[in-house]
Structures are given as structure tokens and as C-alpha cells.
C-alpha positions in Angstrom: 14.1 7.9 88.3 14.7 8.4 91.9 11.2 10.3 93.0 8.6 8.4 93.3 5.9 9.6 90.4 2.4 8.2 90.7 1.4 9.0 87.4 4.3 7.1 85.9 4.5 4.1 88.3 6.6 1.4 86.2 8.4 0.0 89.2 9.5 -3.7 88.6 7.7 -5.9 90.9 8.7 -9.5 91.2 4.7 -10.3 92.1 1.6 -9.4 90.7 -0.3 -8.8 94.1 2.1 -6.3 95.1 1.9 -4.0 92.0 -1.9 -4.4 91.8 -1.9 -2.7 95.6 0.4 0.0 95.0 -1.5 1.4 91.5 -5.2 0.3 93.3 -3.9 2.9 96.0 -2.9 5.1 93.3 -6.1 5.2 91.7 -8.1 5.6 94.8 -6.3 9.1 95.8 -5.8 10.5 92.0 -9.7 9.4 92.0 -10.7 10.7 95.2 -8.8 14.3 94.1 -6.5 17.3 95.5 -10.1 18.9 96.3 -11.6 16.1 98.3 -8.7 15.7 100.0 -7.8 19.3 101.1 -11.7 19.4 101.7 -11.3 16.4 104.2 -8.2 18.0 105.7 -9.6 21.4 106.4 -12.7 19.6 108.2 -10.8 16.8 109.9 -13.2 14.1 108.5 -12.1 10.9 109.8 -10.9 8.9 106.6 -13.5 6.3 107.0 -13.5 6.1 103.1 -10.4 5.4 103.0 -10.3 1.9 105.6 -13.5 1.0 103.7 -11.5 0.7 100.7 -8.2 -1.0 102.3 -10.9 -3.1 103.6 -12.3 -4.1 100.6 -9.0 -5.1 98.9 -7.4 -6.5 102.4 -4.5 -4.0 102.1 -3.4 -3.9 105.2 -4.3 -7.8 105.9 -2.3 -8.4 102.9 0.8 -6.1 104.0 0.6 -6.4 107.5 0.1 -10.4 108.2 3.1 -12.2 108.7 3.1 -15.4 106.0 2.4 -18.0 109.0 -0.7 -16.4 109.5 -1.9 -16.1 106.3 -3.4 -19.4 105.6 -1.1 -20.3 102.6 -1.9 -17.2 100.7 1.2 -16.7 98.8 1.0 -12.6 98.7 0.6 -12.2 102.7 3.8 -11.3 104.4 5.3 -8.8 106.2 7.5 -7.5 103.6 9.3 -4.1 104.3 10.3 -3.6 100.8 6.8 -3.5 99.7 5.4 -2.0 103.2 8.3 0.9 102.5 6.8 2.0 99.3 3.5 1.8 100.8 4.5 4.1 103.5 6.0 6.2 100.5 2.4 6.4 98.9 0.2 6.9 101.5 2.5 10.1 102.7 2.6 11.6 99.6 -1.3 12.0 99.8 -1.4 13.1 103.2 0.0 12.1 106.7 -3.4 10.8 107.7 -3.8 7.9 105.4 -0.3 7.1 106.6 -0.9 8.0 110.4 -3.8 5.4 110.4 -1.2 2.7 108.8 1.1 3.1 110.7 -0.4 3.3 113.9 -1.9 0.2 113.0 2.1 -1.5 112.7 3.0 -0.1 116.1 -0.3 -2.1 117.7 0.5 -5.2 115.9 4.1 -5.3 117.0 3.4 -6.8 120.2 0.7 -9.0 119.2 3.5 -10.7 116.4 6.4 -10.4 119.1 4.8 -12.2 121.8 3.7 -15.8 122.3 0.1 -15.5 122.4 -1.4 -17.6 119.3 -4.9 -17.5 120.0 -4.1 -13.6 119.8 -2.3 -14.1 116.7 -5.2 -15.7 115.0 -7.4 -13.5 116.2 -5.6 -10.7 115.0 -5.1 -12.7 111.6 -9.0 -12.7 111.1 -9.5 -9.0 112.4 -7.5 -7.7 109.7 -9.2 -9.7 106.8 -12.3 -8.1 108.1 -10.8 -4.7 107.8 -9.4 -4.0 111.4 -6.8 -1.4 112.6 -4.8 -1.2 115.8 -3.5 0.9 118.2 -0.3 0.8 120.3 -0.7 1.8 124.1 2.3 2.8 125.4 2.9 6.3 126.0 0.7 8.3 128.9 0.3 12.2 129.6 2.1 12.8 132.5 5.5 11.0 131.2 5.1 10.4 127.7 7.2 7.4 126.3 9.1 7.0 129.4 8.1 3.4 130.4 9.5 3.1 133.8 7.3 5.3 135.1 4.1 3.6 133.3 1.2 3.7 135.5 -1.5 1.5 134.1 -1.8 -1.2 136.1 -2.7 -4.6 135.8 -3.9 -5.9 139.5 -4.1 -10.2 140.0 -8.1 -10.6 141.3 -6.8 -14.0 143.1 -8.2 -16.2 140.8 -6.4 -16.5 137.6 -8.1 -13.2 136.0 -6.7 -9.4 136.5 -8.4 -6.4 136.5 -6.9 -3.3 134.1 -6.8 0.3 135.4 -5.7 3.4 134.2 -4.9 6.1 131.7 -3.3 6.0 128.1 -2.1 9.2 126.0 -1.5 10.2 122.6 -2.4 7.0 121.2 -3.6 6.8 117.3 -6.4 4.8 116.0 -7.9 4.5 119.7 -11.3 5.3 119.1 -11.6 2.2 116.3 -9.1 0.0 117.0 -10.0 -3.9 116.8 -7.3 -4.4 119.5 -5.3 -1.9 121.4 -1.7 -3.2 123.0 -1.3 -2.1 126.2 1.6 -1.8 128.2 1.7 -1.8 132.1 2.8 -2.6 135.1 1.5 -5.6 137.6 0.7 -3.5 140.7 2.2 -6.6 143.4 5.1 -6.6 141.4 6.0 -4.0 139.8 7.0 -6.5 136.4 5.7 -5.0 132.9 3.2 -7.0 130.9 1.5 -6.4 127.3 -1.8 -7.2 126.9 -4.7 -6.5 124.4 -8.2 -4.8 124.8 -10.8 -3.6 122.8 -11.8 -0.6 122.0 -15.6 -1.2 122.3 -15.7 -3.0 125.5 -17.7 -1.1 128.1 -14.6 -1.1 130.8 -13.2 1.0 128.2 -13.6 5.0 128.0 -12.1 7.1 124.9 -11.8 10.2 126.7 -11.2 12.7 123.8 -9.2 13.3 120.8 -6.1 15.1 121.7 -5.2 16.6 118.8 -7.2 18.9 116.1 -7.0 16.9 112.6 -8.5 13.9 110.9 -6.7 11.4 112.8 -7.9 10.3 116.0 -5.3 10.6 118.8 -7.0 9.1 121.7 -6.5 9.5 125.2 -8.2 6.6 126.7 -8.9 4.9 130.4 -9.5 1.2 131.3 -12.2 1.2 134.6 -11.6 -2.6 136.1 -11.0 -3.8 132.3 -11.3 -7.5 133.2 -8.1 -9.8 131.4 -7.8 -12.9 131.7 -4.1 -15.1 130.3 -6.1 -15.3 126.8 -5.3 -12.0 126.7 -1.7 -11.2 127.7 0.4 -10.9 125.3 4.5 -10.8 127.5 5.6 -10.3 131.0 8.2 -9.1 132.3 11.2 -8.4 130.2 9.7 -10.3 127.3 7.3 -7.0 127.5 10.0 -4.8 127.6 11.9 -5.8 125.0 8.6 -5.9 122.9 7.8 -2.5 123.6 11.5 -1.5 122.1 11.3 -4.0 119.1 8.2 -2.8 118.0 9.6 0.7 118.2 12.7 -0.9 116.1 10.4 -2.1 113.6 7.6 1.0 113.4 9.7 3.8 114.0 11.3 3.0 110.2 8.4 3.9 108.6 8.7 7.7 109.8 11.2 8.2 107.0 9.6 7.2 104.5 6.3 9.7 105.4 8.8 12.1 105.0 10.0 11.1 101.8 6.5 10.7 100.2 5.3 14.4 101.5 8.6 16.2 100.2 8.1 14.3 96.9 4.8 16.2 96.2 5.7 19.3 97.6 8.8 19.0 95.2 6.5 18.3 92.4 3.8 21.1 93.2 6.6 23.7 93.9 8.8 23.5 91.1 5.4 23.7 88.8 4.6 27.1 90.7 8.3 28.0 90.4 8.6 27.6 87.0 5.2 29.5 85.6 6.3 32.4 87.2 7.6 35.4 85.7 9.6 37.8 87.7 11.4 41.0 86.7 11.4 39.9 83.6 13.2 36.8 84.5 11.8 32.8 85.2 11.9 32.8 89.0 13.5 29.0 88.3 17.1 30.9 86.7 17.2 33.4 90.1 20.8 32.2 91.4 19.1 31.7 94.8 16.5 29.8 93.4 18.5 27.3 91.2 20.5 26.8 94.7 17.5 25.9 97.2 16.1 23.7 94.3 19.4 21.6 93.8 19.5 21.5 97.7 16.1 20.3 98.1 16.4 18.1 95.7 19.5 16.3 96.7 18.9 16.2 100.4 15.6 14.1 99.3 17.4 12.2 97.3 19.5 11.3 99.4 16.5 10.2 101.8 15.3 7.8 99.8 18.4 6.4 98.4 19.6 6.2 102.4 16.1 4.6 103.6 16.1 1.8 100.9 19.5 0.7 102.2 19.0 0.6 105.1 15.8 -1.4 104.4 18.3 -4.0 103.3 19.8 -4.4 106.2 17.0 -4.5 108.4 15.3 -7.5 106.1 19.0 -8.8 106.4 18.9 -8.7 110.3 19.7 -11.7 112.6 21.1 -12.3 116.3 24.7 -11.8 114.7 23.9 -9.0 112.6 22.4 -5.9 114.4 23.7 -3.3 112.5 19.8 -2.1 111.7 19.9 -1.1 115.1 22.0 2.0 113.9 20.1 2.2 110.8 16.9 2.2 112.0 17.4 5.3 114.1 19.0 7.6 111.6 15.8 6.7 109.4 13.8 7.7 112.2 16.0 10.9 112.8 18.0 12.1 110.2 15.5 11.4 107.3 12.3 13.2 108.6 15.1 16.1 110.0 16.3 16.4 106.1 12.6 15.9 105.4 12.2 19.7 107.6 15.2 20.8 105.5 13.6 19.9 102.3 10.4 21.9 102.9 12.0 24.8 103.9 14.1 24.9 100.9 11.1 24.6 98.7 9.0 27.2 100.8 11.8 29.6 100.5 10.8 29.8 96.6 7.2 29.5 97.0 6.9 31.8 99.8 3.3 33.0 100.3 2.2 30.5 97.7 2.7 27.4 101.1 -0.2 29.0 102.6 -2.9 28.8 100.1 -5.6 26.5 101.6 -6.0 24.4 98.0 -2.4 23.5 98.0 -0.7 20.1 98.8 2.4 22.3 99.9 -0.1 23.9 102.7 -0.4 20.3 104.4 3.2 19.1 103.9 4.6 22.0 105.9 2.4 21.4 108.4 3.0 17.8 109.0 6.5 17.6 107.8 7.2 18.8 111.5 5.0 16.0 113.1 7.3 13.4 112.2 11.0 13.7 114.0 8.6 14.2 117.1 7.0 10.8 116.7 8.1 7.5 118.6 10.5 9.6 120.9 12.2 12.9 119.8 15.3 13.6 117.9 16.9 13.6 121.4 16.5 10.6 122.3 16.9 9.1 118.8 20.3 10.7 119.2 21.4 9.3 122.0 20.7 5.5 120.9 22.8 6.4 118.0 25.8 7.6 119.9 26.1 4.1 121.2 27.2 2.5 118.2 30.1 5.0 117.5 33.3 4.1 119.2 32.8 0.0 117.2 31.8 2.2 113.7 35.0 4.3 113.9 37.5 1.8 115.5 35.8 -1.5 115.9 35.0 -2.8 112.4 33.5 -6.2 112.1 34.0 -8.9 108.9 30.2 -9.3 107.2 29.2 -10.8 104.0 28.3 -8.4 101.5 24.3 -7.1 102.0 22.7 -7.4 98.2 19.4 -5.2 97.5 16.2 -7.2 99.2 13.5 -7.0 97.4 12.6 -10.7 97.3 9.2 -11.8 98.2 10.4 -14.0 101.4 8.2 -13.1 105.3 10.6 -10.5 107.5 10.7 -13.2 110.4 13.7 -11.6 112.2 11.8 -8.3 113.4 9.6 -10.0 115.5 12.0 -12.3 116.6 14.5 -9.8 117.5 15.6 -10.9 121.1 16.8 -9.3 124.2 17.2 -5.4 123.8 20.8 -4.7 125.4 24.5 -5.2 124.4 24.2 -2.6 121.9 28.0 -0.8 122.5 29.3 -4.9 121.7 27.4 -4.0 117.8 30.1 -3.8 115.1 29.9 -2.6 112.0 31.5 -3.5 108.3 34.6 -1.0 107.5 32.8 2.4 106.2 35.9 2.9 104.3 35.0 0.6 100.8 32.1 2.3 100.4 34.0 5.8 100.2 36.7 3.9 98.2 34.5 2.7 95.9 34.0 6.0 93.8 36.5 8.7 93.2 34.5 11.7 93.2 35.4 15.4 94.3 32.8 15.9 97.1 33.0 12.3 98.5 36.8 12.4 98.7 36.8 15.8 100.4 33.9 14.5 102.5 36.5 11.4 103.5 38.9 14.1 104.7 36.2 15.5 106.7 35.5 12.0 108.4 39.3 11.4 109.2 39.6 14.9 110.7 36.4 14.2 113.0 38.4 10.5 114.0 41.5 12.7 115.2 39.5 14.8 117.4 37.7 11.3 118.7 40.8 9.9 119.2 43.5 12.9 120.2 40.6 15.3 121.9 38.1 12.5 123.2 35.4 14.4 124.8 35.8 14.9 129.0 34.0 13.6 131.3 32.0 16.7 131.8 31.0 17.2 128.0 29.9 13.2 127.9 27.3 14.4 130.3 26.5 17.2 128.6 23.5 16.5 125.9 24.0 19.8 124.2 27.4 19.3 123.4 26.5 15.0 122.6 23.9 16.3 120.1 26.0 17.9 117.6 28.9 15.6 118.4 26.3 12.8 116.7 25.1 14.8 114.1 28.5 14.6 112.8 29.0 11.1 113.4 25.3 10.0 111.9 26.3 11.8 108.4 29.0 9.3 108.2 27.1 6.3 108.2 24.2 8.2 106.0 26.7 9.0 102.9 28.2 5.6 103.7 24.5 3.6 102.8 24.2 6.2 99.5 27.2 5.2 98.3 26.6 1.6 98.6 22.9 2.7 96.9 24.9 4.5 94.2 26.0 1.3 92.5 22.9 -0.4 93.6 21.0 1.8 91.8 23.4 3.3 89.2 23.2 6.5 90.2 25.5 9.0 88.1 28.3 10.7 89.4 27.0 13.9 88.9 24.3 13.7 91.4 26.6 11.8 94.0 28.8 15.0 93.5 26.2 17.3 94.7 24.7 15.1 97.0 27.9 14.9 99.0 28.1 19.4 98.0 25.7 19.6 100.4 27.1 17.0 102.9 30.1 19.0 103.2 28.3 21.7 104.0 26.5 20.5 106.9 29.8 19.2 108.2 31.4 21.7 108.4 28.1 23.5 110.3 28.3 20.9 112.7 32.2 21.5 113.0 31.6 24.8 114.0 29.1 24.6 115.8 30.7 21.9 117.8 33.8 24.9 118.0 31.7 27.1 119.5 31.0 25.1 122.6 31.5 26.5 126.0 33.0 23.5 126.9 35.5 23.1 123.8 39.3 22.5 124.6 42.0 24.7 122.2 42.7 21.6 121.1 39.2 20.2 120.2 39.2 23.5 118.4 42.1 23.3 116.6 40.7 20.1 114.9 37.1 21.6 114.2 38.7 23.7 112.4 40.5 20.9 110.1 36.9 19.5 109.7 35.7 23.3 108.2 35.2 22.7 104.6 34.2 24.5 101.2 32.7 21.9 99.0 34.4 21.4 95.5 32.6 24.0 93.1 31.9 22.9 89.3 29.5 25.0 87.9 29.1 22.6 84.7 27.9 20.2 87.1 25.6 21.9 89.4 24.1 23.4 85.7 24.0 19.9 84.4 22.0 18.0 87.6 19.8 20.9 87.7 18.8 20.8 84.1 19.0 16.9 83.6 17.5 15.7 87.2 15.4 18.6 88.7 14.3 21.2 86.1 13.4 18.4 83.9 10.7 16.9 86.4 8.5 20.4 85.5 5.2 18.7 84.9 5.8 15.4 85.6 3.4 15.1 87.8 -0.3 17.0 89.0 -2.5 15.7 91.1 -6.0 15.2 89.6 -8.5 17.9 91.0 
């Protein structure tokens, strides 16, 4: 079963510990209850039950310690198998439970990342005790946009600095055992990371900037004295830090996304199904059977695209970068479809979404939150555009990537080196993962993909539309799809996943091709002949009705009351 189902969670785990978290985290939310929850939601109570109870079991000391630092405990590793289905869990409760998390990774990053070990075992004991972290990059006036960071860190002349200045946006602020903080020296302009604490007196929380349960703190160091004991990188060891810990936290975002469309699936195919329309099931409406196999495969797909590419970040090394692409189309793609998904299922619900004691009420809230996390789909864009010209026409020789879901510490991530040469990247041939299957959709998806390298090759974008974002945008929205149906495919046999679904799955993908085709047409700035071969890329998926009839009986309709949440 691809969904993740709480109340049927036989997932093979290769160690005890890991299993025992996973169902302890289960019973927690089935035992807290859909009314406590939405209770805690529509009050914004901070979830100070729930960090008394990772607390209590060292969750996230377990999870979130690297296995050097663990003091020969044989379950504590960073592991981003297990810390993906974490992710996976916490969402499908609520975003808050996993905000808190994963707010928590972002602070850590730097403190793993750098070369400060008195920090490191520091930070080792904090989270035994129960600690979270914060990460202290962005600031109000220029959000994520470090060159113009503006906290300063000022030399007092002998040996010790004093910290000024303003953070924004930053989760977990008002509680945070240490918050990483990112500035500037203010003789010489070079960055530096360094750690605070959020009870120190030279340290204001000025407010909570947002209007939930999760505390988004703007905060302000006055004269925050530092000392070396507390710097954590300088210069362009700092740099690189703040952009590898993006690398490794900004992964996570997907997998929110796939664990609140998995119980808005759940809830709104239950509604879907009871209901009784014109004397008709609203499930057998034509429109309905539609937006259900749609929702359904694009989250599917999610998943299926979010644990491959998991394998390749655990694979990662100096030689082997291609998580760089990966990571981003997590971060992008998967929490875009995750926007998809909802609106799919909220076109069948309709008024039902709003009702204040629903799950569904939440999720299409704070399905939005998450492509405009850790940098917008804009920018997330642009990284990915980078990689292109090596995927298409640059392939690279690599030994074949198995699925990682061994037990061994994730050492590369915070390890990850210098954070340039990223057009040098290469990529194995996407071709032998579309050869592998011969399937209707994916082979008129292939033609798709050979169309769009003609019009890089014969109508390679001008000078003018490189420059031109609005026309980049939609250029790499057909380029990421290629690489996303390239990891499902490699998933499919991974995960034996019928034809049938693939099929549909890749129905859809055609689909959005083609909308990006002609959107891409459309341009201003299009050429006759960059039009000429939009047009080639325009597509009508294969149609088999005994298909479509078959994955929506077999894989969607059959998942009515599967799962409830306990009230």
C-alpha cells in the first residue's frame, strides 16, 4: 500500500527502536483525538504536550543526533529514511507538530556542519533533555536574501564580540535551547554562524509573527556577548552552512505535504462516498471519479518521487551531487502537487472543507504554507534550471542507486563541501528508466520529453527570454517533470508497483505537459519556431477506460474506511 495508514502500520523496519517511535507517535495523536487537536488548532495552544512527550521518549534526540554523538547508542543517527516517515506522521496530524520538528533540523544544521565540538556536545545533551532549535537566518526587511544580512557581530578587541540586531520569521524562537544565527562581522563584512540562547537576557523575542500554534519569532540580540566557544563557521564555511542546511531541511517540506494530503484523502473520500445525490453515490459522478483518480495519483506519485530521491540523498558524496537536483523538486514540485491534490479533493467536498471539526479544514489551510517555506517556488526554480543542459545532453556513468533504508548515520549531509560548481553536476542517462517499462502513458510521455529536447536544441531560448523569469518558470516546469517521472519509474520496480497505476500516473503527466507546452506557446516572447515545436509537445494522454475503472476500484475506492481518526 502506497498511503501511509496509521491504523494499519505494518511497515518492515530493520530495527526495533525505530518502529517503537513511529507507533508511540501514532498512539499519542490517535489518543490525544481529532477533537483535542482541532480544539488546539482553533486556539493556537502551543503544543507543549506534545515536546513533553518527544521528550519523554528522546524522539527527536534519538532522530536528530548524528551516531558520533550519541554515546554508543546503537538507535541514534541521523537517518533520513526513518526521519522521512517521521516527517510523514507528524504532517498528517497537523503542520504544527511537524513545524516544531522541523524547525528544530534547520537549527541544528549548522551546529552539525561546523567545527565547533564543545557545541556539538552541548547540543548532544540539550536534546536528551528535550531541547528544540531554531534557525536564524532570514530577517524582515529582506527575507532569505543573505547578502544583505544585517545582524552584526562586532570584535570588542579582546577575543570576545558583541551580537546586534534583528531576526524574522524564525520558528521555535521563543523556546529554543540554541538558536543559529547568521551574520555579518561588521569590520569585515565576512559571514559567521554562531549560537545563542533564547533565555539570555541580551536576548528580546519581540512577538509572534504569525496567528497559529507555532511560534514564529521575530527576535533582537542587544550587545549579546559571544565569545569563540560560541561560533560555530566564518566566512565561507558559514555560507556554505547556511545552504547545506537548507539542502538538508528543505527535503522535509515534501513529505508535510505528503502526510496532510494523505488524511485529507482519507477523510474526503469517507464524506464522498456516504453521500447520496440525485439519486446517485456522489463517488460514480463522472467528475468525481476523475478528481479522485487525479488526486490520488498526483499523491502517489509524491511519495513514490520523495522516497527516491531519499536514496539518493543518503547515497550523496563529493562525486555524486545529483541530490542537489533532487532535493529541490522535493522542495518544489511535491508540496506544488501537494496544492493540486487538495484542490482536487475540495472540489468534491466543497462546503464540507470548511467545517471547523474537520481535518480537511486545516490541510487546506496549511497545504499552502509549504512551497513558500525555505525560499519560494521561484527561487527553487531557478536552482533547478541549472542542472538542465548536463540532464538532457551531459549524461554521467554512475553505479546503480539500490533503496536505503539501512540503519548506517547520513555523514555526507553535514559534510557536504563547498556550495558552487553546480552547472559541472551530471546526471545518469534518464533514458533506462523510461525504457524499462513499456507502458502507454510513459511511452507517449517519452515523446513528450524528445519533443521538449528539439526545441532546447533547434529553438534554444534567446538571450532576452534567459533573462526573462516568467518565461524560465514554465520552461523548468517542463524540464522538472522529466526527472520527477524519471525517479517513479525507478520506484516502480522498487516498489512493485502495477502497471496500471504507472499508466495513470503518467495520464496525468501528460496532461500537465502539455499545459506547460502551451503555456510556454503563449509567450510574448515565443519564436514561430519555438511554437512550432510546443505544439509537437501538445498531447492527449492514451484513454482506457478499463483501466481508469480498474485503479479506481482496486486502489482508491477501495481505501473507503480505511482509516478515521479517533475523536
Amino acid at each position: 500500500m502506497i498511503l501511509l495508514n496509521p491504523k494499519k502500520h505494518d511497515r518492515e523496519y530493520l530495527d526495533e527502536k525505530s518502529r517503537d517511535i513511529m507507533l508511540k507517535t501514532i498512539a499519542f495523536f490517535e489518543n490525544k483525538g481529532r477533537g483535542r487537536i482541532k480544539k488546539d488548532d482553533h486556539e493556537r495552544t502551543w503544543y507543549a504536550d506534545f515536546l513533553e512527550f518527544q521528550k519523554k521518549e528522546k524522539i527527536f534526540s534519538t532522530l536528530l543526533t548524528p551516531a558520533q554523538y550519541g554515546e554508543g547508542d546503537p538507535d541514534t543517527r541521523w537517518d533520513t529514511y526513518r526521519n522521512c516517515e517521521f516527517n510523514e506522521i507528524l504532517a498528517f496530524y497537523g503542520l504544527p507538530y511537524w513545524y516544531t520538528w522541523q524547525v528544530s533540523i534547520l537549527g541544528l544544521g549548522p551546529i552539525w556542519i561546523g567545527q565547533n565540538e564543545e557545541v556539538k556536545k552541548q547540543t548532544a545533551r540539550l536534546l536528551k533533555e528535550g531541547g528544540i532549535f531554531a534557525f536564524g537566518l532570514s530577517e524582515k526587511e529582506h527575507g532569505a536574501d543573505l547578502y544583505s544580512t544585517q545582524m552584526a557581530l562586532t570584535p570588542e578587541g579582546d577575543g570576545t564580540y558583541k551580537a546586534n540586531g534583528r531576526k524574522y520569521y524564525i520558528g521555535n524562537a521563543n523556546e529554543a535551547a540554541l538558536v543559529s544565527t547568521f551574520a555579518k562581522m561588521s569590520d569585515s563584512g565576512d559571514y559567521v554562524f554562531f549560537v545563542v540562547g533564547s533565555k539570555h537576557g541580551k536576548y528580546e523575542c519581540v512577538q509572534n509573527v504569525v496567528n497559529s500554534q507555532n511560534f514564529v519569532a521575530e527576535y533582537a540580540l542587544h550587545d549579546y556577548p559571544i565569545t569563540e566557544a560560541d561560533i560555530l563557521a566564518k566566512g565561507r564555511e558559514a555560507w556554505d552552512a547556511s545552504l547545506n542546511t537548507i539542502n538538508v531541511g528543505k527535503f522535509n517540506l515534501g513529505w508535510a505535504s505528503i502526510g496532510i494530503c494523505t488524511h485529507a484523502f482519507y477523510e474526503a473520500l469517507d464524506h464522498a462516498s456516504d453521500r447520496i445525490l440525485y439519486g446517485q453515490s456522489v463517488t460514480e459522478f463522472s467528475q468525481v471519479k476523475q478528481l479522485f483518480a487525479d488526486a490520488y495519483c498526483r499523491l502517489a506519485a509524491m511519495k513514490l518521487f520523495a522516497l527516491r530521491a531519499a536514496d539518493y540523498m543518503r547515497s550523496a558524496s563529493a562525486d555524486d551531487r545529483r541530490y542537489l537536483l533532487y532535493n529541490p523538486i522535493v522542495k518544489m514540485k511535491v508540496t506544488t502537487q501537494g496544492e493540486d491534490v487538495i484542490n482536487h479533493l475540495w472540489d468534491v467536498i466543497s462546503a464540507k472543507g470548511f467545517e471547523k471539526d474537520t481535518y480537511f479544514e486545516m490541510a487546506a489551510r496549511d497545504i499552502r504554507a509549504l512551497p513558500k517555506l525555505e525560499g519560494t517556488v521561484h527561487v527553487n526554480m531557478a536552482l533547478i534550471i541549472k542542472f538542465m543542459s548536463n540532464y538532457f545532453f551531459n549524461p554521467g556513468e554512475f553505479p546503480e542507486i539500490a533503496k536505503r533504508n539501512g540503519l548506517e548515520n547520513d555523514d555526507f549531509l553535514f559534510n557536504q563541501g563547498a556550495t558552487k560548481g553546480l552547472g559541472k553536476i551530471q546526471f545518469h542517462d534518464f533514458n533506462a528508466a523510461y525504457g524499462s517499462v513499456d507502458i502507454p502513458n510513459v511511452t507517449l510521455f517519452r515523446n513528450q520529453i524528445q519533443a521538449f529536447q528539439e526545441f532546447l536544441s533547434k529553438a534554444t531560448p534567446t538571450a532576452e527570454q534567459a533573462k526573462d523569469l516568467d518565461f524560465l518558470l514554465t520552461l523548468g516546469e517542463l524540464f522538472t517533470l522529466v526527472p520527477y517521472g524519471q525517479l517513479i519509474l525507478e520506484n516502480k520496480q522498487i516498489y512493485k508497483i502495477e502497471d496500471d497505476v504507472i499508466d495513470q500516473i503518467f495520464d496525468v503527466f501528460v496532461r500537465d505537459f502539455s499545459k506547460y507546452a502551451l503555456e510556454l506557446y503563449l509567450k510574448t516572447s515565443s519564436t514561430d519556431q519555438q511554437m512550432d515545436l510546443c505544439q509537437k509537445m501538445i498531447q492527449k494522454p492514451v484513454v482506457n477506460e478499463t483501466r481508469f475503472e480498474r485503479v479506481l476500484r482496486d486502489h482508491i475506492y477501495s481505501l473507503k474506511g480505511a482509516y478515521t481518526m479517533n475523536d
